[in-house]
C-alpha positions, 0 to 999 in steps of 0.5 A: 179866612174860612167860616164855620156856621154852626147850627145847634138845636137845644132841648125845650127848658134850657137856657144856655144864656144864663151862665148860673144854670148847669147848660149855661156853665158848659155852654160857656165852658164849650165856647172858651175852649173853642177860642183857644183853638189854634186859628180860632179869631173869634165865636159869635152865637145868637139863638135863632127866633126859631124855637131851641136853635142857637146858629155859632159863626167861628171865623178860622185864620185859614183852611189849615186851622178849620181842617185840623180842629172841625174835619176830625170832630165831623169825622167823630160825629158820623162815625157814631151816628 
């Protein structure tokens, strides 16, 4: 099993715990998608007593399933920075 942990800094004023706001209906919508990701066994999230973090533990079923849905998505994320 490999973990992913995932820390998300979120802008002050949005809660992405009340699924009738906008944020909380993507939210939502994000973390559905990731559990139909094949090798995905669960997403746990929590927001930190930090002020606008939430941390995201994804457990995958192994190192295959990890590299073929979060490698490519960091490769994305730092060819746009």
């Amino acid at each position: 099993m490999v973990l992913s942990l995932i820390e998300i800094s979120v802008k002050d004023g949005i809660d992405v715990r009340n699924s009738a706001t906008p944020a909380g209906q993507i939210w939502k919508s994000a973390l559905q998608y990731v559990t139909t990701c094949p090798g995905c066994a669960a997403v746990f999230w929590a927001p930190r007593t930090e002020p606008h973090t939430i941390d995201i533990l994804v457990p995958w079923e192994s190192l295959v399933y990890y590299n073929s849905y979060v490698v490519p998505f960091q490769l994305g994320l730092n060819l746009t920075q």
